[in-house]
LUMLUMDREN-2810 file (N, C-alpha, C; in Angstrom, 1 decimal):
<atoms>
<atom><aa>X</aa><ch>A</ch><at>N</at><xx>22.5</xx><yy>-13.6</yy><zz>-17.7</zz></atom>
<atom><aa>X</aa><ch>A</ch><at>CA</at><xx>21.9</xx><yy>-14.8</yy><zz>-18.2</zz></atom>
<atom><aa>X</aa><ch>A</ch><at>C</at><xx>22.4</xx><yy>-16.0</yy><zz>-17.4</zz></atom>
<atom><aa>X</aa><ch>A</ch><at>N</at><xx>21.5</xx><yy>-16.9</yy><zz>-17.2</zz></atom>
<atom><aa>X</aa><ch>A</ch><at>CA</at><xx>21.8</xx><yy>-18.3</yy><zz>-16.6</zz></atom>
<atom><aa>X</aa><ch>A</ch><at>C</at><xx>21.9</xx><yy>-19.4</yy><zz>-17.3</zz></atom>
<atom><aa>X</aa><ch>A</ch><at>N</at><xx>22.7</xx><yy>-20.2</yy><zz>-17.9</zz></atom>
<atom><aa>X</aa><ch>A</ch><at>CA</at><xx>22.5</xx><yy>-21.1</yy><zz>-18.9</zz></atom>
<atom><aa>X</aa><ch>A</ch><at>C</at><xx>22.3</xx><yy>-20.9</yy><zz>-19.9</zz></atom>
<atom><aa>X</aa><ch>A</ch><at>N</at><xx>22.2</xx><yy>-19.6</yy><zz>-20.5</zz></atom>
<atom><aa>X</aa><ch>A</ch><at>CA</at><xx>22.1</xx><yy>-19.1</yy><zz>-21.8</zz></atom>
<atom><aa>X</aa><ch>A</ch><at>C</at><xx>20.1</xx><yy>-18.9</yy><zz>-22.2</zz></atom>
<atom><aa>X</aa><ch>A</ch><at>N</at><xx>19.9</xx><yy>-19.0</yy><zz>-20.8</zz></atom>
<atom><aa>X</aa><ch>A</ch><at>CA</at><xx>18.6</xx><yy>-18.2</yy><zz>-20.9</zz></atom>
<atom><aa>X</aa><ch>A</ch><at>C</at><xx>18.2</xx><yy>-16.5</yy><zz>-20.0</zz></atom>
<atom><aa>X</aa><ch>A</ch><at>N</at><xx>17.8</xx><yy>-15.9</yy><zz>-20.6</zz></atom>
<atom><aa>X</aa><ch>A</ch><at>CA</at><xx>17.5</xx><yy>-14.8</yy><zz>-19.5</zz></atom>
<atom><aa>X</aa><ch>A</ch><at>C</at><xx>16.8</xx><yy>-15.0</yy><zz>-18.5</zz></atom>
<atom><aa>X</aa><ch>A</ch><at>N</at><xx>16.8</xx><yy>-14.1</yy><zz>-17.4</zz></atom>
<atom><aa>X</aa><ch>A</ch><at>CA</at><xx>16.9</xx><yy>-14.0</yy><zz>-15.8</zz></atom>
<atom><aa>X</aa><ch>A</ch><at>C</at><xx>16.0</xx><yy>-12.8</yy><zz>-16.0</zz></atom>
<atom><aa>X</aa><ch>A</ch><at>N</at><xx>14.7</xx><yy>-13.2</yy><zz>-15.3</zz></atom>
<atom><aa>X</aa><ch>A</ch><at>CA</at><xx>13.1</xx><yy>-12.4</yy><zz>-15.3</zz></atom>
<atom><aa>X</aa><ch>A</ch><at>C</at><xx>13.4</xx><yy>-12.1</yy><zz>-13.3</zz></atom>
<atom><aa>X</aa><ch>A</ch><at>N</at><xx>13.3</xx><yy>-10.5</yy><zz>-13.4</zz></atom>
<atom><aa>X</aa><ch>A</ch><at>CA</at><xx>13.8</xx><yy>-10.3</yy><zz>-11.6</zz></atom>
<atom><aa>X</aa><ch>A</ch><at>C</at><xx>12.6</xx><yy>-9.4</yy><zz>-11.9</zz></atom>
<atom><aa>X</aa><ch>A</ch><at>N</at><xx>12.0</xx><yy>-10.2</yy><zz>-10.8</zz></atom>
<atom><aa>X</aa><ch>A</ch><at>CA</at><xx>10.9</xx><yy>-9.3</yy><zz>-10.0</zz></atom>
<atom><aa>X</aa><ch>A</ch><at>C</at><xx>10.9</xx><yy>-7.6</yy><zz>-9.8</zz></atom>
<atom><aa>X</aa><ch>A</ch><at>N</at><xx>11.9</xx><yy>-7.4</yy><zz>-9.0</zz></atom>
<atom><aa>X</aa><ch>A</ch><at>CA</at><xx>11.9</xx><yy>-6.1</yy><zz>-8.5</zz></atom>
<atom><aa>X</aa><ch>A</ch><at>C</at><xx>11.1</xx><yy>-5.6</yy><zz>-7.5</zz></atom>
<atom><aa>X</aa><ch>A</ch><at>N</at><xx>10.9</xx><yy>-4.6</yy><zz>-7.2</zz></atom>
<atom><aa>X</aa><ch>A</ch><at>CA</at><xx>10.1</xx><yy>-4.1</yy><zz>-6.1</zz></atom>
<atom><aa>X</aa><ch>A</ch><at>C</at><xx>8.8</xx><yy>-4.3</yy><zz>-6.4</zz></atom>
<atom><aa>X</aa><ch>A</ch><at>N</at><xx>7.9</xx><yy>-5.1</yy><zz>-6.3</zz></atom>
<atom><aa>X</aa><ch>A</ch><at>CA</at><xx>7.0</xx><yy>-4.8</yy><zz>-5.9</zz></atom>
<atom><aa>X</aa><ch>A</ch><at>C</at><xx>5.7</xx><yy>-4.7</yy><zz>-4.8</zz></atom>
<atom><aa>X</aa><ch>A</ch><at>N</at><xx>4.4</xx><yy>-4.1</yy><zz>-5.3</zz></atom>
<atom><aa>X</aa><ch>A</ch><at>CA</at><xx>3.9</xx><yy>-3.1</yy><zz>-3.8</zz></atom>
<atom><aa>X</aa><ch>A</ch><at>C</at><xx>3.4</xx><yy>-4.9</yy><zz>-3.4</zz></atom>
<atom><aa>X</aa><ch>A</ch><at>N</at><xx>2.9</xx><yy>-4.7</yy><zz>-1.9</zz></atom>
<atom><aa>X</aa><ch>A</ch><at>CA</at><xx>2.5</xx><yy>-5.6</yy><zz>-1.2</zz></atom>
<atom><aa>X</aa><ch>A</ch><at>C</at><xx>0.7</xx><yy>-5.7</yy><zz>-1.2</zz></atom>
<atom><aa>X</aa><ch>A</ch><at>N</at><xx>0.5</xx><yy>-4.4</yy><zz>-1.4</zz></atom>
<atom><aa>X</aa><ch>A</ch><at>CA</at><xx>-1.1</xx><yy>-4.4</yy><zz>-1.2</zz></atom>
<atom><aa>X</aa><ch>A</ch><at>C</at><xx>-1.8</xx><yy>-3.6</yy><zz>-2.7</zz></atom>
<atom><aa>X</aa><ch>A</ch><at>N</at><xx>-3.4</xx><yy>-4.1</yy><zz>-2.9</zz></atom>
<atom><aa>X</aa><ch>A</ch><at>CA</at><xx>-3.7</xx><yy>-4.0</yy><zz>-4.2</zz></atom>
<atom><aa>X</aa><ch>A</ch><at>C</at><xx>-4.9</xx><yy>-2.8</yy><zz>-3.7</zz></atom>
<atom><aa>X</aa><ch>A</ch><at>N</at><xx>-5.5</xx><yy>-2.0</yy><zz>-4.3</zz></atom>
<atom><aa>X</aa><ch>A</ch><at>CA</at><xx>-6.5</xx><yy>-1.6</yy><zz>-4.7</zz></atom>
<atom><aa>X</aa><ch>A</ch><at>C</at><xx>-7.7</xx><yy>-1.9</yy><zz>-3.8</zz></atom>
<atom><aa>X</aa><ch>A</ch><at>N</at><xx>-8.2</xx><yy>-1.4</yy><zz>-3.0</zz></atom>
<atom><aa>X</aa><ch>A</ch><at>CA</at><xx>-9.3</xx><yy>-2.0</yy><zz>-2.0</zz></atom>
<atom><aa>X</aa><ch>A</ch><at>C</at><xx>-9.2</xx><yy>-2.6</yy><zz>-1.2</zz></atom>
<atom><aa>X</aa><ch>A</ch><at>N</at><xx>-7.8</xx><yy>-3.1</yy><zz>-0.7</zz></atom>
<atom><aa>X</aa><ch>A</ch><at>CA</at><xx>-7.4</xx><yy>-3.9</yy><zz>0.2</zz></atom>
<atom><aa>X</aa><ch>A</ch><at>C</at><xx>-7.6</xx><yy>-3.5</yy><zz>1.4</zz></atom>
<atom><aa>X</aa><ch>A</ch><at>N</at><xx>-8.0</xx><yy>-3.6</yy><zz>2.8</zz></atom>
<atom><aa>X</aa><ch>A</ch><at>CA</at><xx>-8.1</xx><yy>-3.3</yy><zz>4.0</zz></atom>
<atom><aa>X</aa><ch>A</ch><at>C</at><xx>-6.8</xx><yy>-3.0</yy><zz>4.5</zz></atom>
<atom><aa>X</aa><ch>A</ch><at>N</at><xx>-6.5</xx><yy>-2.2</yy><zz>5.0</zz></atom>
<atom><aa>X</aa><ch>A</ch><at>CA</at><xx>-5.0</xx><yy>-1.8</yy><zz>6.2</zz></atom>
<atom><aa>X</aa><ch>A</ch><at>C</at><xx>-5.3</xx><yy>-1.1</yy><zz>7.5</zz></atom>
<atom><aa>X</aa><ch>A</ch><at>N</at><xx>-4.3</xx><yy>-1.0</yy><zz>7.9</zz></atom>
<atom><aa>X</aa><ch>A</ch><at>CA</at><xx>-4.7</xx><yy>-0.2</yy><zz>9.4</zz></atom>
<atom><aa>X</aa><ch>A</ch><at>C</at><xx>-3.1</xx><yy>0.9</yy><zz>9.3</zz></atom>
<atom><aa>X</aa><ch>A</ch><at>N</at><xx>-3.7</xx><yy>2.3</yy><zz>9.2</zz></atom>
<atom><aa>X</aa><ch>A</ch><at>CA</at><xx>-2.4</xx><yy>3.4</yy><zz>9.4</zz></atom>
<atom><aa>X</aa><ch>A</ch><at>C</at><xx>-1.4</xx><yy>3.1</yy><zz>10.7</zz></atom>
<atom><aa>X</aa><ch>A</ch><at>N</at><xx>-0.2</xx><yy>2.8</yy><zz>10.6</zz></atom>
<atom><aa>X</aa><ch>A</ch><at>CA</at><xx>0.6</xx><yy>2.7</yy><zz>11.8</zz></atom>
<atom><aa>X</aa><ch>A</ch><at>C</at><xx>0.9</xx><yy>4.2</yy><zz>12.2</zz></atom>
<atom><aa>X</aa><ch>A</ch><at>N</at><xx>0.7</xx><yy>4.5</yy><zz>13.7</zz></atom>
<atom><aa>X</aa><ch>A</ch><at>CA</at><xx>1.4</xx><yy>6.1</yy><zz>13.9</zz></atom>
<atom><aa>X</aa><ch>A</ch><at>C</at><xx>1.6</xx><yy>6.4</yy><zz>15.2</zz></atom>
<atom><aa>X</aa><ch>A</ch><at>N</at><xx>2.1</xx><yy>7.0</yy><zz>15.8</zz></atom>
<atom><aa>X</aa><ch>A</ch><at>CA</at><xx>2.6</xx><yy>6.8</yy><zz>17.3</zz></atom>
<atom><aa>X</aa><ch>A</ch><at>C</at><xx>2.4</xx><yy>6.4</yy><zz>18.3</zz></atom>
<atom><aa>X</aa><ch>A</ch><at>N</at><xx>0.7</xx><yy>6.2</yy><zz>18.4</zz></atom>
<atom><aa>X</aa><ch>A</ch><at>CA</at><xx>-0.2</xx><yy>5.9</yy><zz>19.4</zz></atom>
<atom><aa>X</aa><ch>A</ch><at>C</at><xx>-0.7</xx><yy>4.4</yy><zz>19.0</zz></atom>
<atom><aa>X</aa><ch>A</ch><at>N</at><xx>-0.2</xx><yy>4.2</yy><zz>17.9</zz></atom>
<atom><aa>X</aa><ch>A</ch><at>CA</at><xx>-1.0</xx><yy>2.2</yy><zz>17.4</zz></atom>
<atom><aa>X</aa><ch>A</ch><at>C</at><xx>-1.4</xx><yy>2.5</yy><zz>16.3</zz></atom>
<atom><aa>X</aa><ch>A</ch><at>N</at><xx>-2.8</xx><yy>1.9</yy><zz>16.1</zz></atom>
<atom><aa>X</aa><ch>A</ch><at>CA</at><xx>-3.1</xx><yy>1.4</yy><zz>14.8</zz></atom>
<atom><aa>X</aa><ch>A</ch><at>C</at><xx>-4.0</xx><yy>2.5</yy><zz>14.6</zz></atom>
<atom><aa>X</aa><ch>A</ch><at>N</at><xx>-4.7</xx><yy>2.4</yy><zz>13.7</zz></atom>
<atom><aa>X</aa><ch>A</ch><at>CA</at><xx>-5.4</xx><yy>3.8</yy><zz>13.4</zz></atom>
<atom><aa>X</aa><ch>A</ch><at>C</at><xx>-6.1</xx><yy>3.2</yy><zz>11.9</zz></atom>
<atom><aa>X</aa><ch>A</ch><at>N</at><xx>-7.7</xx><yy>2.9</yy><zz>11.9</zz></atom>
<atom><aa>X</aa><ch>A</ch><at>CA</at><xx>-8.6</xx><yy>2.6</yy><zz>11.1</zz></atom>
<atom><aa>X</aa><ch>A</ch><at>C</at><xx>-9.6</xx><yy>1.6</yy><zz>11.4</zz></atom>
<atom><aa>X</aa><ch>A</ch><at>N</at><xx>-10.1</xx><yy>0.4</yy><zz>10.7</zz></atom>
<atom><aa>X</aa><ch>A</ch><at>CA</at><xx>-9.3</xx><yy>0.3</yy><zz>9.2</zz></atom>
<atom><aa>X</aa><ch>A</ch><at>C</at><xx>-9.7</xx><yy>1.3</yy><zz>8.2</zz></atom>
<atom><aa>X</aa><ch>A</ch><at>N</at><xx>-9.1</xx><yy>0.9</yy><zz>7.0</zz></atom>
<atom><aa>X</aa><ch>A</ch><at>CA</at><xx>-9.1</xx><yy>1.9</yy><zz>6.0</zz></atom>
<atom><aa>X</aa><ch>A</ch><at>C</at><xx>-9.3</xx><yy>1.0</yy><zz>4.6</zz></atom>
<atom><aa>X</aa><ch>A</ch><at>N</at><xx>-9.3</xx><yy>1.3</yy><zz>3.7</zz></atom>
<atom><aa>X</aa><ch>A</ch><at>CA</at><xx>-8.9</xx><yy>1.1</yy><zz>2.3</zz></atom>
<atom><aa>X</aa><ch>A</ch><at>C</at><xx>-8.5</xx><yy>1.4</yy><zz>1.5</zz></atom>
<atom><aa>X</aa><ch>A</ch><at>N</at><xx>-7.3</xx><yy>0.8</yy><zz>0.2</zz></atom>
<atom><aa>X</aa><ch>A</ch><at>CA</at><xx>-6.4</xx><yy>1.3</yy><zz>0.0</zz></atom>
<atom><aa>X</aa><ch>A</ch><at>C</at><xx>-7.1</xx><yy>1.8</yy><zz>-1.6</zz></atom>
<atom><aa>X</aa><ch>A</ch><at>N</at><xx>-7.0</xx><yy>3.3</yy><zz>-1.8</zz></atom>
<atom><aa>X</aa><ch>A</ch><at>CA</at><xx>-7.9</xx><yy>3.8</yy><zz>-2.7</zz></atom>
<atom><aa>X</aa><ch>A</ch><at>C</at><xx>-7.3</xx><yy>3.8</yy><zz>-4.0</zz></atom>
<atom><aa>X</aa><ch>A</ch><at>N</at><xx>-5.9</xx><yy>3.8</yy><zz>-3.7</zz></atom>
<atom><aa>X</aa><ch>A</ch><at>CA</at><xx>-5.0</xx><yy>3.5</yy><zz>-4.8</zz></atom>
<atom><aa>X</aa><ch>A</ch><at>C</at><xx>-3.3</xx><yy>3.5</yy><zz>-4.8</zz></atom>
<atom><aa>X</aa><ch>A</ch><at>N</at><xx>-2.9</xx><yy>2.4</yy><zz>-5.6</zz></atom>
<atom><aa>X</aa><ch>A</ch><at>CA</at><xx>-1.5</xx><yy>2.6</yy><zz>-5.8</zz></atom>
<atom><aa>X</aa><ch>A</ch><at>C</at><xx>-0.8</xx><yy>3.8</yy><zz>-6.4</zz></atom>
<atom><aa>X</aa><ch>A</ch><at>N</at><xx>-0.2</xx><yy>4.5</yy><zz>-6.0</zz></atom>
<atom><aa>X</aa><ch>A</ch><at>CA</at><xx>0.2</xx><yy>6.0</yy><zz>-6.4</zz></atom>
<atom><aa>X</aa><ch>A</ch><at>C</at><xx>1.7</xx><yy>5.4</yy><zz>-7.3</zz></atom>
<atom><aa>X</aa><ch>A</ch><at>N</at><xx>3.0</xx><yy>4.5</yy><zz>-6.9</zz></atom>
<atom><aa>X</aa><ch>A</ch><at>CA</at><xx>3.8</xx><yy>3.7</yy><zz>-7.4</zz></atom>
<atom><aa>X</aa><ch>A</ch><at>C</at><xx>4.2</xx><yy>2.9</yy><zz>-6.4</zz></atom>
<atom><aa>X</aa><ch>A</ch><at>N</at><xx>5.0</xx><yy>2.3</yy><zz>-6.9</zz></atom>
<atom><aa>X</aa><ch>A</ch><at>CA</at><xx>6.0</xx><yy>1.2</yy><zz>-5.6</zz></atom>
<atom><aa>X</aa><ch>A</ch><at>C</at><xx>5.5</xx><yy>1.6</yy><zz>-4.6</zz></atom>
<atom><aa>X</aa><ch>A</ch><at>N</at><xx>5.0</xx><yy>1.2</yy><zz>-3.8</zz></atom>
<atom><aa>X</aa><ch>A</ch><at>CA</at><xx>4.4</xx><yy>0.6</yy><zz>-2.3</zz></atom>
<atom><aa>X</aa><ch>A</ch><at>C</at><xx>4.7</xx><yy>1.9</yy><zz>-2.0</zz></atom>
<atom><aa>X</aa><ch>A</ch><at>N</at><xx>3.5</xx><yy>3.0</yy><zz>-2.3</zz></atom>
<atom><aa>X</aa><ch>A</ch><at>CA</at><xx>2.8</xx><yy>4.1</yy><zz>-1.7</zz></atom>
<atom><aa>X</aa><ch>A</ch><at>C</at><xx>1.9</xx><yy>4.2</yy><zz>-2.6</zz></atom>
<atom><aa>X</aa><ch>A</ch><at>N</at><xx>1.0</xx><yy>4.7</yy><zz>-1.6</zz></atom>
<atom><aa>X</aa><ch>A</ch><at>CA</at><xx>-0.6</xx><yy>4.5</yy><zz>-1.4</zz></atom>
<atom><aa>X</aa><ch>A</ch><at>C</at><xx>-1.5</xx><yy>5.7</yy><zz>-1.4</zz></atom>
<atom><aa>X</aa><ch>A</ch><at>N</at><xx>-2.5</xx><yy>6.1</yy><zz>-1.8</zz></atom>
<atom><aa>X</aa><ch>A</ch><at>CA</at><xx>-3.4</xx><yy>6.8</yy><zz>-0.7</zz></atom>
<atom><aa>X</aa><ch>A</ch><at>C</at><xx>-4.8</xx><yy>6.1</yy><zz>-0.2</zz></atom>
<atom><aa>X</aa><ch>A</ch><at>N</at><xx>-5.1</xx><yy>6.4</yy><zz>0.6</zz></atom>
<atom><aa>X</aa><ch>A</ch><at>CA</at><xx>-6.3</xx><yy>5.4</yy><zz>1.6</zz></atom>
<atom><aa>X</aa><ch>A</ch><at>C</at><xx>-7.7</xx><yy>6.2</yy><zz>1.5</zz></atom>
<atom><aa>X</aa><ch>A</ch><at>N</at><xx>-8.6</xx><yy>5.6</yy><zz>1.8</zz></atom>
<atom><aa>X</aa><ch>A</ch><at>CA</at><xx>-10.2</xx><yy>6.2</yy><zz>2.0</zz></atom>
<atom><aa>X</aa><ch>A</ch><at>C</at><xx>-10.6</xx><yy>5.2</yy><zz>3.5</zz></atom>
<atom><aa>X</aa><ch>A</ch><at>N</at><xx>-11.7</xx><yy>5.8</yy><zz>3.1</zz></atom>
<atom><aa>X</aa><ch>A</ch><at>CA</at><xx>-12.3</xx><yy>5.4</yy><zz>4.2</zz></atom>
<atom><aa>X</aa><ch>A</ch><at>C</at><xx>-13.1</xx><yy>4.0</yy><zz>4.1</zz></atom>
<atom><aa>X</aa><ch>A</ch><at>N</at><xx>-13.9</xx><yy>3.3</yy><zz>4.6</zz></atom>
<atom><aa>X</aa><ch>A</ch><at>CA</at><xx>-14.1</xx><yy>2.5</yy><zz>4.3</zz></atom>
<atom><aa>X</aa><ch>A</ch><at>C</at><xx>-15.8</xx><yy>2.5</yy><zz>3.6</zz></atom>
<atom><aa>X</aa><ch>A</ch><at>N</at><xx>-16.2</xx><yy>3.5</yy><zz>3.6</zz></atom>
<atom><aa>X</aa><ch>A</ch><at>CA</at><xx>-17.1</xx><yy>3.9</yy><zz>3.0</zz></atom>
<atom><aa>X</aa><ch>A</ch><at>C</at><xx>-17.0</xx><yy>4.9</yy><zz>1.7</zz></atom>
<atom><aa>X</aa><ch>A</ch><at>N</at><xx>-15.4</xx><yy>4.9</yy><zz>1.4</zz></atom>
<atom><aa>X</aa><ch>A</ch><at>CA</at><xx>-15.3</xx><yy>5.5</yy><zz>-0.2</zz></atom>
<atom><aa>X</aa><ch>A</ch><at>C</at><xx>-14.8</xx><yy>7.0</yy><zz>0.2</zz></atom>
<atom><aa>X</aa><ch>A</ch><at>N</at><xx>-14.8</xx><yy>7.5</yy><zz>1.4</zz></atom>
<atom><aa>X</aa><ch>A</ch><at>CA</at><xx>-14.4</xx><yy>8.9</yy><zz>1.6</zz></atom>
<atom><aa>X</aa><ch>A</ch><at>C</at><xx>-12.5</xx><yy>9.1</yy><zz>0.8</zz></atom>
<atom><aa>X</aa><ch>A</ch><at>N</at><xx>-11.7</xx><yy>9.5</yy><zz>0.8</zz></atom>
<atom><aa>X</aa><ch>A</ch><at>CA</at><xx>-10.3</xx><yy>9.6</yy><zz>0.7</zz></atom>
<atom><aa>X</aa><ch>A</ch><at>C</at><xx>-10.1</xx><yy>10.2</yy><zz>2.1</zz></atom>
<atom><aa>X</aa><ch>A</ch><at>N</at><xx>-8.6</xx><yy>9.9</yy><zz>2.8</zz></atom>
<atom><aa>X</aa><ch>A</ch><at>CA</at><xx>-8.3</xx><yy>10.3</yy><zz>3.8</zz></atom>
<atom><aa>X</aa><ch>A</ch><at>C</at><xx>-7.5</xx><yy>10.9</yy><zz>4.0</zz></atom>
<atom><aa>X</aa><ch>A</ch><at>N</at><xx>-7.2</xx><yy>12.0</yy><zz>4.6</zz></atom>
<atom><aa>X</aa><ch>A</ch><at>CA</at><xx>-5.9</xx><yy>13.0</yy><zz>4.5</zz></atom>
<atom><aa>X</aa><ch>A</ch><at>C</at><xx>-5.6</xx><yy>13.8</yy><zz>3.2</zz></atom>
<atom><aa>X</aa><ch>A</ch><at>N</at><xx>-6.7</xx><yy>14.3</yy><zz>2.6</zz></atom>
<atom><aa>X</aa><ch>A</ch><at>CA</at><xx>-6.5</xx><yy>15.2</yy><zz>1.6</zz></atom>
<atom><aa>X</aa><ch>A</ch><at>C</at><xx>-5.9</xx><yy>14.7</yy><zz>0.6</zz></atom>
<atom><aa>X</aa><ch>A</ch><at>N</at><xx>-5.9</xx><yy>13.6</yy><zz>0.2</zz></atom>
<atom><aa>X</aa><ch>A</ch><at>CA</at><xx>-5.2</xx><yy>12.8</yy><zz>-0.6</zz></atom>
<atom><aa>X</aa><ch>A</ch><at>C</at><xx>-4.0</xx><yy>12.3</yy><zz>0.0</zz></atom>
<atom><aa>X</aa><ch>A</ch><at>N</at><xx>-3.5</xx><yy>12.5</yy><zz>0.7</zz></atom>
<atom><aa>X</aa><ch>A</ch><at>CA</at><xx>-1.9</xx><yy>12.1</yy><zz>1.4</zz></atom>
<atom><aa>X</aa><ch>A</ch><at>C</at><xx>-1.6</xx><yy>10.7</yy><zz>0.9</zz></atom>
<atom><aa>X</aa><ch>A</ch><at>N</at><xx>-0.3</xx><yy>10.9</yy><zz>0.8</zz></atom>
<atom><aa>X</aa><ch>A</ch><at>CA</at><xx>0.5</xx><yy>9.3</yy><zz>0.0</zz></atom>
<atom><aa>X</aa><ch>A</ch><at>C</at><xx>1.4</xx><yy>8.9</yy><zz>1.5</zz></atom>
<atom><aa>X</aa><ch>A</ch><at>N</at><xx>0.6</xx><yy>7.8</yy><zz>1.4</zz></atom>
<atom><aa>X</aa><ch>A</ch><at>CA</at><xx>1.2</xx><yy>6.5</yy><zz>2.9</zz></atom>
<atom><aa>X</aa><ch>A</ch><at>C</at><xx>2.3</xx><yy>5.3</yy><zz>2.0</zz></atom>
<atom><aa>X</aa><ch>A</ch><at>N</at><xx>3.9</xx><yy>5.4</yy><zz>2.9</zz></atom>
<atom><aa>X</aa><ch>A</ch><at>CA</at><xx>4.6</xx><yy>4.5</yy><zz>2.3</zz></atom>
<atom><aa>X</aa><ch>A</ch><at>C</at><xx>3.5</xx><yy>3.4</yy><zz>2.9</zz></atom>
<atom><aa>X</aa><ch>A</ch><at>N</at><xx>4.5</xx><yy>2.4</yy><zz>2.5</zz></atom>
<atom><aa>X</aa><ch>A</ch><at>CA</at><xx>3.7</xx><yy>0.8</yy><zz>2.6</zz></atom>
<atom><aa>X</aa><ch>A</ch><at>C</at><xx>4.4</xx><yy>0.6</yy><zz>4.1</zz></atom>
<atom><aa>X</aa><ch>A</ch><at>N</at><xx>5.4</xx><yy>1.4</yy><zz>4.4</zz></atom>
<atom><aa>X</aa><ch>A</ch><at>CA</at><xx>5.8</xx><yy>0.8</yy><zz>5.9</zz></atom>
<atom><aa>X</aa><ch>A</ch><at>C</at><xx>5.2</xx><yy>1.7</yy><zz>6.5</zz></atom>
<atom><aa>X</aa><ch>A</ch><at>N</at><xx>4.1</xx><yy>2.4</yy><zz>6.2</zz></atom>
<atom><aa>X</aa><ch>A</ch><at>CA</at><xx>2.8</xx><yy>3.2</yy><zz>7.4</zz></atom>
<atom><aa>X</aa><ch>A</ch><at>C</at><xx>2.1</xx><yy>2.5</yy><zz>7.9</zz></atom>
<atom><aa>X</aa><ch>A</ch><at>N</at><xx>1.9</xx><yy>1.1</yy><zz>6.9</zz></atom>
<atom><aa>X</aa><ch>A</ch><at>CA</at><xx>0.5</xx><yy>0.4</yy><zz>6.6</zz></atom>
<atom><aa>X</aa><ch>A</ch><at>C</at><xx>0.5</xx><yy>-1.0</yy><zz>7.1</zz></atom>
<atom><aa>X</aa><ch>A</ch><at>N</at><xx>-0.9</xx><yy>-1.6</yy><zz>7.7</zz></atom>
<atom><aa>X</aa><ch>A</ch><at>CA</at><xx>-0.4</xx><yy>-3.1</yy><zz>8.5</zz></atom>
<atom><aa>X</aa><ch>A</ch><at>C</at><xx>-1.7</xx><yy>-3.4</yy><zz>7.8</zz></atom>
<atom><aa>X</aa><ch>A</ch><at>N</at><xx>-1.8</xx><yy>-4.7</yy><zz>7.4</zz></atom>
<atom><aa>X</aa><ch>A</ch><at>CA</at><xx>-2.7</xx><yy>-5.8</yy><zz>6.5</zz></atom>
<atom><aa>X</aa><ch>A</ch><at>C</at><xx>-3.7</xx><yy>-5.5</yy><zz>8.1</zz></atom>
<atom><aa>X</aa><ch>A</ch><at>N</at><xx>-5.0</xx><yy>-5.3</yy><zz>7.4</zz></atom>
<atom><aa>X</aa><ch>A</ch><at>CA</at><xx>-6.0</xx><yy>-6.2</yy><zz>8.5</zz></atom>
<atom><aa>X</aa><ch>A</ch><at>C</at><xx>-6.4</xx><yy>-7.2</yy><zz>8.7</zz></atom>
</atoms>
């Protein structure tokens, strides 16, 4: 408590929402864009395509796979 008030902490949260555009990071560059099909928890993801497909069999992408477009 600070002053005799409680202390509201953030915590982790994800960086990108629901539909948001990204680009997969992977050893060769960038790779898409994509969209983010959904938050699975804390800043991991799985992606689609940009026409609604899912990509990678459902595969869960941390948030440091992923670059904002």
């Amino acid at each position: 408590m600070d002053g005799g008030r409680p202390r509201i902490d953030k915590g982790d949260v994800s960086k990108f929402w629901a539909h948001d555009q990204v680009y997969l990071i992977d050893g060769r560059g960038l790779v898409g864009p994509y969209k983010i099909l959904a938050v699975v928890r804390t800043k991991v993801y799985t992606l689609c395509t940009l026409q609604g497909q899912p990509v990678g069999n459902d595969a869960e992408y941390a948030e440091s796979q992923l670059q904002a477009a």
